[in-house]
C-alpha positions, -999 to 999 in steps of 0.1 A, spaced: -297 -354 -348 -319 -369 -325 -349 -350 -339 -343 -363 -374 -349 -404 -367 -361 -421 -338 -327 -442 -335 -326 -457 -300 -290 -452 -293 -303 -416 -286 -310 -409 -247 -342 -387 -255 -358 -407 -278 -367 -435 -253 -395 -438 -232 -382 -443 -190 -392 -477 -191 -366 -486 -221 -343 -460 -204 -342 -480 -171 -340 -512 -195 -308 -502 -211 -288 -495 -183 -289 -533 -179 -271 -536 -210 -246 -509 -199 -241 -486 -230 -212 -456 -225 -231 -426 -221 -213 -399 -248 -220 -363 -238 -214 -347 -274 -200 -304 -268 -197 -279 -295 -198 -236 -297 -215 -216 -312 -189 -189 -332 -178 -178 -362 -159 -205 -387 -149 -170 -409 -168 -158 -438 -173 -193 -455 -186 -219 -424 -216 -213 -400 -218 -202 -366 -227 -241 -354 -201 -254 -373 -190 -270 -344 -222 -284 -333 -230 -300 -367 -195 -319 -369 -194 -335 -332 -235 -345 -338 -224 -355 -373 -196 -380 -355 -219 -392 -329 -245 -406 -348 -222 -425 -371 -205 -439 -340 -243 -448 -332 -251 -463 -361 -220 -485 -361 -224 -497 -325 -265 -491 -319 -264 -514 -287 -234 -500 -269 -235 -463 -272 -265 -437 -254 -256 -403 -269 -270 -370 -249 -283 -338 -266 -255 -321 -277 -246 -287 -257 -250 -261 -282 -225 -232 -261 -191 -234 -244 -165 -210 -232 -152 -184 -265 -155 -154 -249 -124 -145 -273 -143 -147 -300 -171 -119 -291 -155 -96 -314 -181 -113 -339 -216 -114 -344 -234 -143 -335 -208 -160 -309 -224 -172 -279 -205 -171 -251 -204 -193 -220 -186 -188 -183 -161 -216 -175 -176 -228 -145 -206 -230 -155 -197 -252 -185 -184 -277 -158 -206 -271 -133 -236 -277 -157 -213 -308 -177 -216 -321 -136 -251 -319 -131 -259 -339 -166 -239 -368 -152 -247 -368 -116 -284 -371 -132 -270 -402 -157 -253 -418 -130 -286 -421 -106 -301 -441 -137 -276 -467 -136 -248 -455 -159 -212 -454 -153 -193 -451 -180 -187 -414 -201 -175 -400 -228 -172 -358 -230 -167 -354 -265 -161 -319 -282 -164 -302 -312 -147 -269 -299 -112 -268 -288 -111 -248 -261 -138 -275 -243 -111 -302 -232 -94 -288 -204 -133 -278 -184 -143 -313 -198 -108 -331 -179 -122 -311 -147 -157 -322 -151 -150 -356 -154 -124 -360 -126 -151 -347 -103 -176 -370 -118 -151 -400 -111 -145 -390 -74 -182 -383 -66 -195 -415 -78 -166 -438 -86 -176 -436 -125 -152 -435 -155 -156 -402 -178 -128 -400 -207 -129 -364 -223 -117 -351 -258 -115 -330 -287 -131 -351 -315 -98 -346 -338 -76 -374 -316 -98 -397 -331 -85 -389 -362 -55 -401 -361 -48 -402 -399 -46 -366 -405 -4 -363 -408 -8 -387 -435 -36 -363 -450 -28 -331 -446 -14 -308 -467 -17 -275 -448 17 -257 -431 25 -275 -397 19 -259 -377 -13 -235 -380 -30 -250 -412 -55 -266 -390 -62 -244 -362 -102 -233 -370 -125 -229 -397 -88 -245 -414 -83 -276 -440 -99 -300 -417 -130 -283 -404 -134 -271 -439 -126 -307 -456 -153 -324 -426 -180 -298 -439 -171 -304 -470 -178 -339 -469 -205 -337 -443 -225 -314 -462 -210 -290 -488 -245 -270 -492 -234 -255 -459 -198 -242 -475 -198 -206 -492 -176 -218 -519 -170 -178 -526 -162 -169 -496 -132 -192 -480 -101 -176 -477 -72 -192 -464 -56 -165 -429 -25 -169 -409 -18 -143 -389 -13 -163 -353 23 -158 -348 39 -200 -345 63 -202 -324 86 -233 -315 64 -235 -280 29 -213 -284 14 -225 -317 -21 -228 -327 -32 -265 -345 -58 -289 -340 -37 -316 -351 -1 -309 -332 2 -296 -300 36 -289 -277 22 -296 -247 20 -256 -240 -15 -238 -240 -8 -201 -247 -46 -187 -228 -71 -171 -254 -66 -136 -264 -89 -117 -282 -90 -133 -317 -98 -102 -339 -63 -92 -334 -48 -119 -354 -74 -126 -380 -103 -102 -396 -122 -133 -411 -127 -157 -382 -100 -178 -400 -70 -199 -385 -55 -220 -415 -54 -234 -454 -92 -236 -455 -87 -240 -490 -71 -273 -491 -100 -289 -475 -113 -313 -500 -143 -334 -495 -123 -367 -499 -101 -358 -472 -125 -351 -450 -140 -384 -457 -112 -399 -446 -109 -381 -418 -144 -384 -407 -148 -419 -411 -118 -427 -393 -126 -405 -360 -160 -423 -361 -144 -458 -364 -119 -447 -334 -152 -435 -312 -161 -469 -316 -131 -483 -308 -131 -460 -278 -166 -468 -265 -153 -506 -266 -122 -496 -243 -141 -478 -218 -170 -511 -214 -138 -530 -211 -125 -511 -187 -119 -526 -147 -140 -512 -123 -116 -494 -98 -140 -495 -71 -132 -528 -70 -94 -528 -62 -96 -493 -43 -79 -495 -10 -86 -464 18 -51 -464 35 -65 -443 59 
């Protein structure tokens, strides 16, 4: 997105002189991270990449002067998803190993307050690690999420089966794409898929969760499209709603974190 405008809330479109004169004003850095993989036969490969950029400008262009957003990281960990053309596949550590390395750099300019923010739902648990190493190594703050907690009006939405309507390339990916840009749909092609087997503990959904993560297994087994969900109740409306909201919430977010007491400042060694 940073490519298409020359919005100064983006990191790379400033010069190092008004990069060094923004840290003064002390902007949260948000570090946008999406996949690149099959969305089934009707959504792109950078599905994900399109959504979380999509969701970072707005939160930009709503809050100019207290947001710097990074390029976003095109590639994560989905080695279960190699079964399809087109998927490209990251190693875990190196996802947080290289997530490290981008903030160690932000935080020698200045900066010390982070948002991970992803597009992909496998991301959160390497982006936790990454930014609990980050806040040890340099006494920074660095939330991490999947972009769908911000939306925290899609019960209310939804009318997909609970749970697995919204697992992946589902109502609400579908809906936000929809919305977003509906030139990049293949109306034809979307089929609604739910083969993952839901159980009262290991379910698949984006928008409940049991607090059990069942690891990934190879997704071909369960679904021959790519699918996870009632991609056909999607609706452009609804994912207005549900777009706008996450990108109010970011906001909201971004505010928090400024807010947010410096615990270097009441950290006691009891050594």
């Amino acid at each position: 997105m940073e490519y298409a405008n020359r919005a100064p809330y983006y990191w790379g479109n400033l010069t190092w002189e008004e990069l060094r004169a923004a840290s003064g004003r002390k902007p949260v850095v948000i570090q946008p991270i999406g996949a690149m993989e099959q969305h089934g036969y009707h959504l792109p490969l950078n599905t994900d990449n399109y959504i979380i950029s999509k969701l970072c400008d707005a939160a930009g262009q709503r809050a100019p002067d207290e947001v710097l957003i990074l390029p976003c990281l095109p590639y994560a960990f989905n080695a279960h998803h190699m079964d399809f053309p087109g998927v490209i596949a990251i190693q875990w550590d190196h996802v947080i190993n290289y997530l490290i390395d981008i903030v160690l750099s932000v935080t020698r300019h200045g900066f010390d307050r982070f948002i991970f923010i992803s597009g992909h739902g496998c991301n959160p648990p390497y982006l936790a690690v990454a930014g609990n190493e980050v806040n040890t190594r340099t006494g920074a703050l660095c939330a991490s999420l999947l972009w769908t907690a911000l939306a925290d009006n899609v019960p209310k939405i939804r009318d997909s089966v609970v749970p697995g309507g919204m697992a992946h390339a589902c109502e609400l990916e579908t809906a936000v794409m929809r919305y977003l840009d509906p030139g990049r749909v293949r109306e034809d092609q979307v089929i609604d898929e739910m083969n993952f087997v839901q159980g009262r503990f290991l379910q698949m959904d984006l928008a409940t969760a049991t607090g059990v993560h069942l690891g990934e297994h190879w997704w071909s087994s369960f679904s021959p499209s790519g699918v996870a969900g009632e991609a056909s109740k999607g609706t452009a409306d609804k994912g207005r709603l549900m777009f706008e909201r996450a990108a109010d919430n970011l906001v909201e977010l971004v505010r928090e974190l400024r807010g947010r007491p410096d615990p270097a400042l009441t950290r006691i060694d009891r050594h």
